[in-house]
SERO-4910 file (N, C-alpha, C, O; in steps of 0.05 Angstrom, whole numbers):
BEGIN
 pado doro    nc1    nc2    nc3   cac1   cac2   cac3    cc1    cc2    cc3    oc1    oc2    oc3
  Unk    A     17    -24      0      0      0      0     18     25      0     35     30     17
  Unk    A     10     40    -21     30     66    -18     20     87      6     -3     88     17
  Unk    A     41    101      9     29    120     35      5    137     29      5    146      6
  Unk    A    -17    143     47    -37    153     44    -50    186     56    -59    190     79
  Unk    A    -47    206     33    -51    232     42    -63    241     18    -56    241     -6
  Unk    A    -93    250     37   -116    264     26   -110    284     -1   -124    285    -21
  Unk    A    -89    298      3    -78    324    -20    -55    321    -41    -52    338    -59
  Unk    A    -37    296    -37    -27    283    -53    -26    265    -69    -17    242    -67
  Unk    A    -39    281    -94    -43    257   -120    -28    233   -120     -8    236   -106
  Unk    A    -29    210   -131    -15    188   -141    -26    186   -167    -49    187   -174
  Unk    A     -1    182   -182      2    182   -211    -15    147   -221     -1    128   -215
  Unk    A    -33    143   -230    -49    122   -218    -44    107   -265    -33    126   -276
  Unk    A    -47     90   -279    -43     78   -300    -72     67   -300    -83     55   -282
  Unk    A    -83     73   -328   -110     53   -340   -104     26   -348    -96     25   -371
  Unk    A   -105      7   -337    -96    -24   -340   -114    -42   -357   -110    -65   -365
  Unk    A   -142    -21   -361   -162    -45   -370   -185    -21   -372   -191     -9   -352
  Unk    A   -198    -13   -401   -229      0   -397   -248    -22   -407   -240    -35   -426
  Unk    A   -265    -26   -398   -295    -39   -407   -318    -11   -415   -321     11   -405
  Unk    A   -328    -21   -430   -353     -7   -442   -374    -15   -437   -382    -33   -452
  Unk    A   -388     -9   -419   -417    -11   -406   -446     -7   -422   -465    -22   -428
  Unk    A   -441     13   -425   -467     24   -442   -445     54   -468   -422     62   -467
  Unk    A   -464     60   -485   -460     80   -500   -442    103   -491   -426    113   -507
  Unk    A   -443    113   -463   -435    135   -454   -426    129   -420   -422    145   -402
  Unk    A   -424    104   -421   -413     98   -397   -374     77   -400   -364     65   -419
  Unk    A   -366     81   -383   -334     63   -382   -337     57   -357   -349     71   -341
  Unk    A   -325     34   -352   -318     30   -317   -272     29   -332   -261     19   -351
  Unk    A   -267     37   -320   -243     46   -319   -225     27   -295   -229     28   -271
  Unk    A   -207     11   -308   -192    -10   -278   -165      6   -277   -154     14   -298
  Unk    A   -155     11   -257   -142     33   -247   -119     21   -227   -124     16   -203
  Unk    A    -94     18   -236    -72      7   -212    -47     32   -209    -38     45   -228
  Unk    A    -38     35   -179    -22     53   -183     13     49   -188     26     28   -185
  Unk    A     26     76   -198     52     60   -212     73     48   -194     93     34   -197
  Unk    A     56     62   -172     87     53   -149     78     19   -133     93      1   -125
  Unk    A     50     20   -133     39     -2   -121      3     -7   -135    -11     11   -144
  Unk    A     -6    -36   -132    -29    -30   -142    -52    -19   -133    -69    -18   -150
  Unk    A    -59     -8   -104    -63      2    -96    -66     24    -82    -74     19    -60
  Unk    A    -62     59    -87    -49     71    -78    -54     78    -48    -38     90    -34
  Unk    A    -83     69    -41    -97     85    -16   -123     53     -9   -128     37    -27
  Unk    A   -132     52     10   -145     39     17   -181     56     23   -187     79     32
  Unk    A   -189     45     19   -224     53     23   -243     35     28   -238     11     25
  Unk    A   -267     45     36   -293     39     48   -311     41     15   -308     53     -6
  Unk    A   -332     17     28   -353     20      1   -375     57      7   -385     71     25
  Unk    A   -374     55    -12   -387     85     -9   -370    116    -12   -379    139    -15
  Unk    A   -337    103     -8   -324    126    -13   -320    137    -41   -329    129    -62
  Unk    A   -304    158    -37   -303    165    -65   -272    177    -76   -254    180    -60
  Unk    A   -270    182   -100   -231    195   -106   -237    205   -116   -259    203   -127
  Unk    A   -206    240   -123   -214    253   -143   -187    238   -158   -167    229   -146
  Unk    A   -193    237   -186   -187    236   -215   -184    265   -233   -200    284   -234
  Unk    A   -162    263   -245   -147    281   -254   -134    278   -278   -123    256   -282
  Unk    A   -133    300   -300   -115    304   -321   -103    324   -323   -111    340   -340
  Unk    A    -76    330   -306    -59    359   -317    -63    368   -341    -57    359   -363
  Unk    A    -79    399   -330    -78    408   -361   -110    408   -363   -122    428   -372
  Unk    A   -123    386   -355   -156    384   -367   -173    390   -341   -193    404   -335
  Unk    A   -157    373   -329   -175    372   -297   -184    359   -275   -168    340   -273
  Unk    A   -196    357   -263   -196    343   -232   -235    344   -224   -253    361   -223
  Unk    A   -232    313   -218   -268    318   -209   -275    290   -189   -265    269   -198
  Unk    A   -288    289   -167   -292    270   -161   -319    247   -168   -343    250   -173
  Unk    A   -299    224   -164   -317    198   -176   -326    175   -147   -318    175   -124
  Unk    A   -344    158   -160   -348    141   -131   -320    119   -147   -305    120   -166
  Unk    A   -327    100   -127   -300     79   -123   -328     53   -131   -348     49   -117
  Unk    A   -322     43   -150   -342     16   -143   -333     -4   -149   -345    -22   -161
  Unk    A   -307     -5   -141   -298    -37   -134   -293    -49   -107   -269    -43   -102
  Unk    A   -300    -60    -90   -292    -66    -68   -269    -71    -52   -251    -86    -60
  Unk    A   -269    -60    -32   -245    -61    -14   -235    -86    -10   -215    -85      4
  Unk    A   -242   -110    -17   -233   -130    -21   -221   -141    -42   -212   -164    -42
  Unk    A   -220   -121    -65   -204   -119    -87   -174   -109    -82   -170    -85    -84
  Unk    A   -161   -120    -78   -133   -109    -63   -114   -111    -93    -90   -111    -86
  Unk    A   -117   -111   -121   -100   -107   -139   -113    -89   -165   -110    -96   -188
  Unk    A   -131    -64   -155   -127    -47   -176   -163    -31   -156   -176    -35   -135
  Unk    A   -162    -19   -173   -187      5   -164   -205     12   -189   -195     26   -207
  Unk    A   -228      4   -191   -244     14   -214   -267     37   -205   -277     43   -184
  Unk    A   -269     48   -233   -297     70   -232   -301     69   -254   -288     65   -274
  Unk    A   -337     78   -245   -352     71   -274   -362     97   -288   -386    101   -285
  Unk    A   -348    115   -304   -356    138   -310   -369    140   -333   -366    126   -353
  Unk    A   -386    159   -331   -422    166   -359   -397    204   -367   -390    223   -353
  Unk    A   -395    200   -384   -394    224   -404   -401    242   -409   -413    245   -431
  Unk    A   -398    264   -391   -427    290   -395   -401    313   -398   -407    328   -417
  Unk    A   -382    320   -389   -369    344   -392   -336    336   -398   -322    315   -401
  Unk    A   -334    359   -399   -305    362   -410   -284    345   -399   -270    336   -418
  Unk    A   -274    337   -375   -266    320   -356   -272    293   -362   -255    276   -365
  Unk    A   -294    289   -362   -307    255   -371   -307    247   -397   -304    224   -406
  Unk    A   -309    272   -412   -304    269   -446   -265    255   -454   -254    234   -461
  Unk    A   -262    278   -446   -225    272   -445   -224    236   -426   -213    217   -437
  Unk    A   -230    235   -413   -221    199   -405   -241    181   -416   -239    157   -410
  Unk    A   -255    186   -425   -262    172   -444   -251    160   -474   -255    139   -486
  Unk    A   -237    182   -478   -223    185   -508   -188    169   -499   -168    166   -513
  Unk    A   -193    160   -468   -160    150   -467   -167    121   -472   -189    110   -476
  Unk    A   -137    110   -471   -136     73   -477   -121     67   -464   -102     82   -461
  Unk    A   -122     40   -448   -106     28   -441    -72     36   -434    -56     37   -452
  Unk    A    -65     39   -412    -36     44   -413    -32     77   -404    -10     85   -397
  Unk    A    -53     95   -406    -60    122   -399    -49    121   -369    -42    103   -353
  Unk    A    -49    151   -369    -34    155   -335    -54    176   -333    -60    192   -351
  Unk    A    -66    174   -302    -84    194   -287    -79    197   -268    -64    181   -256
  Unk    A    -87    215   -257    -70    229   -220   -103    221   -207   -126    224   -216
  Unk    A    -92    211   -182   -119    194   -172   -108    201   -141    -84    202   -138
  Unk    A   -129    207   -112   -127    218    -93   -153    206    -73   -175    198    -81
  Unk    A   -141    208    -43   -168    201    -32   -160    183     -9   -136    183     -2
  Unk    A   -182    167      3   -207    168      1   -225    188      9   -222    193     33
  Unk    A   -240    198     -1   -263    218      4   -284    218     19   -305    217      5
  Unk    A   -287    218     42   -326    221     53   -322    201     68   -301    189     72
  Unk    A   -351    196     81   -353    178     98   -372    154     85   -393    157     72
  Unk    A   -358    128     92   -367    110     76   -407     94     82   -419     99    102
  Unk    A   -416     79     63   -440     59     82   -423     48    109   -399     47    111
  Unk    A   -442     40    129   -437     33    149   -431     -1    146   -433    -16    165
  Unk    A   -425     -8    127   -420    -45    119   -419    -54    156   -438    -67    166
  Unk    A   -394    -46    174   -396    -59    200   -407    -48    221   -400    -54    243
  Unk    A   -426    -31    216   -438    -20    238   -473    -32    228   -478    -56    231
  Unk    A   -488    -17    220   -518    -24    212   -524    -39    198   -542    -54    202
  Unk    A   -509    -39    177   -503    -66    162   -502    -95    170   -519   -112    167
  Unk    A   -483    -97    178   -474   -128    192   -498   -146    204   -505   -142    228
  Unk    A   -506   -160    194   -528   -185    207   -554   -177    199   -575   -185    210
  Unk    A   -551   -157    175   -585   -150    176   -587   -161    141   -566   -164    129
  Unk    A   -610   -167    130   -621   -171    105   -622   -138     88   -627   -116     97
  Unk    A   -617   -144     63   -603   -113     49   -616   -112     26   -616   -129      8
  Unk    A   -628    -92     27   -645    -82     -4   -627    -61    -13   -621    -41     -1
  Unk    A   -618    -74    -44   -605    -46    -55   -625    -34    -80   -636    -46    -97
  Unk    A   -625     -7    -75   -641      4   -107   -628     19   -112   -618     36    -97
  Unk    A   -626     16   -138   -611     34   -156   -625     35   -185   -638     17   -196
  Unk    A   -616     68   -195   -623     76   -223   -599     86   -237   -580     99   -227
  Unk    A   -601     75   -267   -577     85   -283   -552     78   -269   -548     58   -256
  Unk    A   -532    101   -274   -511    103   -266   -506    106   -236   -483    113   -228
  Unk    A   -525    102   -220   -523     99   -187   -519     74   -181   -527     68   -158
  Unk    A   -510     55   -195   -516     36   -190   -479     25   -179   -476      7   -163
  Unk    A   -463     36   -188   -439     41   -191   -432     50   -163   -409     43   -158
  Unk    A   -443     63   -141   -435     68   -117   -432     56   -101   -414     57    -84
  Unk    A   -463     32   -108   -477     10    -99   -460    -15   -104   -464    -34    -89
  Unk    A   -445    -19   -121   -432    -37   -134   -405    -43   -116   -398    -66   -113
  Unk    A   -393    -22   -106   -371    -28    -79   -389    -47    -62   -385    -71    -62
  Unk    A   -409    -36    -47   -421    -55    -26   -434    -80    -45   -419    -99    -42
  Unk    A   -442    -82    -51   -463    -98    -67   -431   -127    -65   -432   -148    -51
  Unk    A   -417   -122    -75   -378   -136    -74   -376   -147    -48   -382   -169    -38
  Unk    A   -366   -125    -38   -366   -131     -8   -390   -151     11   -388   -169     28
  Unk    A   -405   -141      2   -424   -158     22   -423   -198      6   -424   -219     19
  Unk    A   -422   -195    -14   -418   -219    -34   -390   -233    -18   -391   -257    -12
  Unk    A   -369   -218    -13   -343   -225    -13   -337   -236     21   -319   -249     30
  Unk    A   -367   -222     39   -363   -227     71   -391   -247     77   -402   -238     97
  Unk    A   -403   -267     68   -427   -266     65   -432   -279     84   -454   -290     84
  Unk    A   -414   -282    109   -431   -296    135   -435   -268    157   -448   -265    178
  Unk    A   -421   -252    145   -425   -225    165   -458   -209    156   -462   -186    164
  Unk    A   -479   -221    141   -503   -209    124   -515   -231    117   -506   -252    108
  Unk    A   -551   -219    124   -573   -232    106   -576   -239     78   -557   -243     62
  Unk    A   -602   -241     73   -617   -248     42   -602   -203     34   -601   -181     46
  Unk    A   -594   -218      1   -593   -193    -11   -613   -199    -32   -617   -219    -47
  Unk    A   -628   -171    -28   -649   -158    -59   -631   -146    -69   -613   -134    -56
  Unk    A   -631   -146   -100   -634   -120   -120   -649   -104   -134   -653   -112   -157
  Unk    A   -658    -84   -128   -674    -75   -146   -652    -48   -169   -640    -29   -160
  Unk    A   -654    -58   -199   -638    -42   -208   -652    -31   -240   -650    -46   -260
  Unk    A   -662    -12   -242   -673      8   -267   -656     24   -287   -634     32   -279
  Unk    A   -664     29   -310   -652     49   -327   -669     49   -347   -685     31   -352
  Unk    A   -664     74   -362   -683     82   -391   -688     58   -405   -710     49   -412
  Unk    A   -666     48   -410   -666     26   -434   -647      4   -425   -626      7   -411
  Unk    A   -658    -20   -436   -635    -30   -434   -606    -27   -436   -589    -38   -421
  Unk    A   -603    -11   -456   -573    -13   -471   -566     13   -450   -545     25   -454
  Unk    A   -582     22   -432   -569     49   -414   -563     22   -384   -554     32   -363
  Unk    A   -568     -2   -385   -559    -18   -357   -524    -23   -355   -510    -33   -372
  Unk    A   -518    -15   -336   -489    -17   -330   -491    -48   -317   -509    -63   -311
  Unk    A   -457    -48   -317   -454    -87   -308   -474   -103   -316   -491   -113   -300
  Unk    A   -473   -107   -337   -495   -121   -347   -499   -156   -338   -515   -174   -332
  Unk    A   -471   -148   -345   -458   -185   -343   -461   -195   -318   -469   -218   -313
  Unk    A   -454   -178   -303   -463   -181   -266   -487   -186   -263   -492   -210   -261
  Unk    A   -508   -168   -262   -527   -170   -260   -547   -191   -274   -572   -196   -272
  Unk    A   -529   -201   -288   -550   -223   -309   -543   -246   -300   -560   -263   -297
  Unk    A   -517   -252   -295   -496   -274   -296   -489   -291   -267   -495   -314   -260
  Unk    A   -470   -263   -253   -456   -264   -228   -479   -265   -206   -488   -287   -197
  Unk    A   -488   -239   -198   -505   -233   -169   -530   -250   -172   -542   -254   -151
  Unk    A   -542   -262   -193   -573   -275   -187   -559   -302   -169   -575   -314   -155
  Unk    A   -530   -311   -171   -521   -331   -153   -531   -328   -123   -543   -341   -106
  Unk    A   -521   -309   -124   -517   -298    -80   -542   -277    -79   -546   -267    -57
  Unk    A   -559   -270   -100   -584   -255    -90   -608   -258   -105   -609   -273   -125
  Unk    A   -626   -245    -97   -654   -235   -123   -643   -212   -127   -637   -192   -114
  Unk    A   -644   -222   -158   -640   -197   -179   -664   -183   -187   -681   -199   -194
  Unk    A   -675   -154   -188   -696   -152   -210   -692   -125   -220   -687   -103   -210
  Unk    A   -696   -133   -241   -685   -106   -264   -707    -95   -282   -718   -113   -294
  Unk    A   -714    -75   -287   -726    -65   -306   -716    -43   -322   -692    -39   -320
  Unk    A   -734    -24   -343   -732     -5   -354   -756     14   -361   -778      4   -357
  Unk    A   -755     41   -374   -770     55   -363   -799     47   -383   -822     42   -376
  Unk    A   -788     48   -406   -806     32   -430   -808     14   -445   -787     15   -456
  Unk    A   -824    -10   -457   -824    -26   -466   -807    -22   -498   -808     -5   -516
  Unk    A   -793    -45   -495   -768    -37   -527   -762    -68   -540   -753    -86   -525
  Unk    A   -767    -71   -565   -758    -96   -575   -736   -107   -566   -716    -94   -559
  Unk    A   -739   -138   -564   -720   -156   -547   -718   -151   -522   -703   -164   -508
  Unk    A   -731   -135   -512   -733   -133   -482   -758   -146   -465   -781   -136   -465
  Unk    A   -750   -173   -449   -769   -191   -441   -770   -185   -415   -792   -192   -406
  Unk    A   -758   -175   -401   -756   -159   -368   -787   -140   -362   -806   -135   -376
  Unk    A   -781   -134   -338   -801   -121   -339   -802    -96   -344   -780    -84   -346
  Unk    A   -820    -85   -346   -833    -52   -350   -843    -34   -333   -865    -39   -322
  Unk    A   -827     -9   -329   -829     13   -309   -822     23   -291   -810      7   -277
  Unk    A   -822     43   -281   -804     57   -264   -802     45   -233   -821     37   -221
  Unk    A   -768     47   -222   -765     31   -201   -780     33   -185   -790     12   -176
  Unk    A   -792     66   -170   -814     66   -147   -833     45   -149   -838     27   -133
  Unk    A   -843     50   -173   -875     26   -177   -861     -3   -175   -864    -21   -158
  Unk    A   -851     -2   -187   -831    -30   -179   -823    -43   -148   -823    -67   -144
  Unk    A   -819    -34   -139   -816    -39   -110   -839    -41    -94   -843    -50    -72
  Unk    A   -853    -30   -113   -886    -32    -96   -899    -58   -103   -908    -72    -85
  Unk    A   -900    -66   -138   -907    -82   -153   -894   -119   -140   -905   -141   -141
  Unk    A   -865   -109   -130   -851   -135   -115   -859   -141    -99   -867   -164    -96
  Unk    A   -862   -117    -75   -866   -121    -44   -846   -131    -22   -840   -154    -23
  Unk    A   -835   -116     -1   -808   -133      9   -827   -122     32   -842   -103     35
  Unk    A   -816   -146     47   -815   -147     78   -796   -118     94   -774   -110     87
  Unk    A   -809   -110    111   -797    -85    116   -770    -94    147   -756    -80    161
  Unk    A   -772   -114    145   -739   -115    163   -716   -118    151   -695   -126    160
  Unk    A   -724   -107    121   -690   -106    109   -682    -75    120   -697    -58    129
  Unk    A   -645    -73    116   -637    -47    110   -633    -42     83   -618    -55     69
  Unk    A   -655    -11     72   -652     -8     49   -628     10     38   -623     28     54
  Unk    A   -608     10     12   -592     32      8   -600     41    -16   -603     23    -32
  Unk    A   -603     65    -25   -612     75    -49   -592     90    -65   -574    102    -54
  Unk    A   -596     87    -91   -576    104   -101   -573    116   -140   -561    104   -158
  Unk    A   -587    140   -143   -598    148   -172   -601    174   -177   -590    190   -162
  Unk    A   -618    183   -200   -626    211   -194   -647    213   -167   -662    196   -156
  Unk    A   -640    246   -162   -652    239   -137   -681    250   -134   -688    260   -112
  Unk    A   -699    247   -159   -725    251   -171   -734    213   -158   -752    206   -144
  Unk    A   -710    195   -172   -719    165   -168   -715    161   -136   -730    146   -124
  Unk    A   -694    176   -121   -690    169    -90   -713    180    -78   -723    167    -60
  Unk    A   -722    199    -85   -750    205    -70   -767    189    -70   -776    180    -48
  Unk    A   -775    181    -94   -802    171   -103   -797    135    -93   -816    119    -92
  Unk    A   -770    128    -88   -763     96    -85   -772    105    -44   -789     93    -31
  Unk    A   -761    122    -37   -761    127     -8   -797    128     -4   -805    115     15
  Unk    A   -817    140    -18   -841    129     -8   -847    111    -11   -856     99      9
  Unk    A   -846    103    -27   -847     77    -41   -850     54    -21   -867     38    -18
  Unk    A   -816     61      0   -813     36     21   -831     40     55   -834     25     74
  Unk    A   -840     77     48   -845     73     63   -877     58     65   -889     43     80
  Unk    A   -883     71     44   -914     54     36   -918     28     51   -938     17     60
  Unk    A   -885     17     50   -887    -15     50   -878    -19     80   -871    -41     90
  Unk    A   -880      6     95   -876      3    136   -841      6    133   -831     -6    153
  Unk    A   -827     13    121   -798     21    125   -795     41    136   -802     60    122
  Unk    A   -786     48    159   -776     75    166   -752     88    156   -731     76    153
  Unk    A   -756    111    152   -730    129    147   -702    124    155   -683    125    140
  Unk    A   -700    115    191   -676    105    197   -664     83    180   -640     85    174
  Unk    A   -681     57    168   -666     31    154   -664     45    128   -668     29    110
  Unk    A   -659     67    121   -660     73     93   -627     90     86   -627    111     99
  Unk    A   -603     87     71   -587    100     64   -579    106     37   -579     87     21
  Unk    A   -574    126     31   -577    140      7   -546    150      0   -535    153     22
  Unk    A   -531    155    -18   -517    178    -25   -514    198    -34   -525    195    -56
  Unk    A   -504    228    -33   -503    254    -45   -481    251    -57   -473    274    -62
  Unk    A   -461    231    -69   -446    239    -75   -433    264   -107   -409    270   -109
  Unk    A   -454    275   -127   -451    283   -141   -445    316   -131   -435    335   -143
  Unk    A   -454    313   -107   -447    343    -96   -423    353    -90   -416    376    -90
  Unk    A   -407    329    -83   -380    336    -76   -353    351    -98   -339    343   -116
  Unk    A   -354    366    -88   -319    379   -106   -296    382    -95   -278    378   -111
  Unk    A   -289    389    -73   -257    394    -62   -257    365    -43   -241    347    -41
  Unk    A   -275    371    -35   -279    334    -18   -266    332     13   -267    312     26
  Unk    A   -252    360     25   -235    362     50   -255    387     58   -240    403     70
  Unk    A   -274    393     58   -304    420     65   -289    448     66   -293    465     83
  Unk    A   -275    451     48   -267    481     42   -278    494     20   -281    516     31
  Unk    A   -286    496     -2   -300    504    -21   -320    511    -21   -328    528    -37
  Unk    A   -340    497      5   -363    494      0   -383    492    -11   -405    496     -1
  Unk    A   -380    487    -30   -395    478    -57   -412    458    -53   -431    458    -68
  Unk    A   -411    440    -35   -425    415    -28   -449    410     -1   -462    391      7
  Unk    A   -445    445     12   -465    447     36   -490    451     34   -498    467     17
  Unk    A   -503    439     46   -528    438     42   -531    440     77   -522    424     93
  Unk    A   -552    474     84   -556    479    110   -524    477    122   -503    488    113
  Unk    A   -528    458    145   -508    451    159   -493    427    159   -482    419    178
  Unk    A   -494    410    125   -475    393    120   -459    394    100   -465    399     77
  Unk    A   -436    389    112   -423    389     77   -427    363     74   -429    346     92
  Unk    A   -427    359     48   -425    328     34   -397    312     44   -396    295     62
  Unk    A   -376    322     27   -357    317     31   -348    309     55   -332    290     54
  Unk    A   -354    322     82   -348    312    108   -367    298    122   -360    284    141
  Unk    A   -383    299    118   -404    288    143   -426    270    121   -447    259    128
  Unk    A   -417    269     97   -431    243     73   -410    236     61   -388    237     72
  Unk    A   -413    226     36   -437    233     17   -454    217     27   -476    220     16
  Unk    A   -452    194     50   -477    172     54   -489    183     75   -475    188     94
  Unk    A   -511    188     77   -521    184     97   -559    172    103   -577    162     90
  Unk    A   -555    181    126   -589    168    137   -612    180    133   -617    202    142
  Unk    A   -632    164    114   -655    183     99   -669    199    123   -685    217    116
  Unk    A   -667    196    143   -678    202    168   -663    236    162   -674    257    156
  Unk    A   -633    232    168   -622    257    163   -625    282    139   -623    306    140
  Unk    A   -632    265    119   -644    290     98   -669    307    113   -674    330    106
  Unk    A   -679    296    127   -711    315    139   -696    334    146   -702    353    131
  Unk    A   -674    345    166   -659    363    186   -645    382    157   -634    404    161
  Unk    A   -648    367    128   -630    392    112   -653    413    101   -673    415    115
  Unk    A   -651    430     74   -664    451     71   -670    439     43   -653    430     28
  Unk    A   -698    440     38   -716    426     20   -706    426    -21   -717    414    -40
  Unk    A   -680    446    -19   -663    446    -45   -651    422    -59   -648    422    -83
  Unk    A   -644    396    -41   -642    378    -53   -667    359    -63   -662    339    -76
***
């Protein structure tokens, strides 16, 4: 493990891209001095960098039990994500961290049954724990998935989700509209979770636009879930990632320090902007 400090980049090498969907990469990531440069929690996050182009932070969704390289699954919307997109194999990126405070995997977690929901590209946050809990599986219950996107061809880890996790869980996947060759089901995740029905002594973690985290959060509660079993992430809010910028406060939290995860219970105490 190379030495670990929050403000000092490590010059980090692209070892491996996969292509997910149209506008998505998951990116496998080892660093040059060691393959690991920093150690992390599911739920954390790094910033990623191109001298010259720029610096932004990403979630981490490979599990801490991955001890020979670090992946992230990045969607293509700006200048920063455009540019690593356009790299190959063998590329060098300045990579930093870990960022935020992670899911609670050994605290609330541990010994309880776990509903994950996710939409689109949230699914990728979810994908560290989702590992982890696979990788510890006498420390945890029955795992659900509940996992959505526009279209098929917008589903990330496809191969996982089709292949790998229906081993160690229930999988259930949909999309938003009915589309040739698509035999899955039809419609948006909230109704979906309603349409399944889960027993409300799981802990739920959510993670999407946050139009779908709302509408999935009544959803459970409809179904007798309280706010406390429910965890969510902010992580798109984060930018400097050490609460100096403040770019990421909301009321009296910054993201960056006191999230990006936290307890749906705790969104009530912020200011109705998110």
């Amino acid at each position: 493990m190379c030495s670990q400090d929050l403000l000092i980049p490590h010059v980090g090498k692209i070892a491996d891209i996969r292509q997910e969907t149209g506008d998505v990469k998951t990116f496998t990531v080892i660093g040059r001095d060691c393959p690991k440069p920093f150690d992390h929690m599911p739920g954390q996050c790094a910033m990623l960098g191109i001298p010259g182009i720029g610096e932004a932070m990403f979630s981490i969704c490979s599990s801490p039990t991955n001890t020979q390289n670090m992946e992230f699954s990045i969607k293509a919307v700006g200048v920063l994500t455009n540019y690593l997109h356009k790299l190959e194999s063998g590329a060098e990126i300045t990579m930093r961290g870990p960022y935020g405070k992670p899911f609670p995997v050994n605290e609330d977690l541990r010994g309880r049954d776990l509903l994950f929901i996710a939409g689109g590209i949230g699914l990728a946050p979810l994908r560290s724990v989702i590992r982890y809990v696979f990788d510890n599986p006498d420390d945890y219950g029955a795992v659900d998935i509940v996992y959505g996107a526009r279209s098929a061809a917008d589903l990330v880890f496809r191969r996982e989700i089709e292949s790998d996790w229906p081993d160690k869980a229930r999988v259930f996947t949909t999309i938003d509209r009915a589309e040739d060759g698509w035999g899955g089901h039809v419609g948006f995740v909230p109704a979906y979770l309603e349409e399944i029905g889960f027993d409300n002594n799981k802990t739920a973690l959510i993670c999407g636009p946050p139009i779908m985290i709302k509408y999935a959060l009544e959803s459970l509660q409809k179904q007798g879930f309280a706010k406390e079993q429910v965890f969510t992430t902010l992580e798109l809010r984060m930018k400097c990632g050490i609460g100096k910028c403040g770019r990421c406060n909301i009321g009296s939290k910054y993201v960056c320090i006191d999230g990006p995860v936290f307890r749906c219970d705790e969104l009530d105490n912020m200011p109705t902007e998110y």
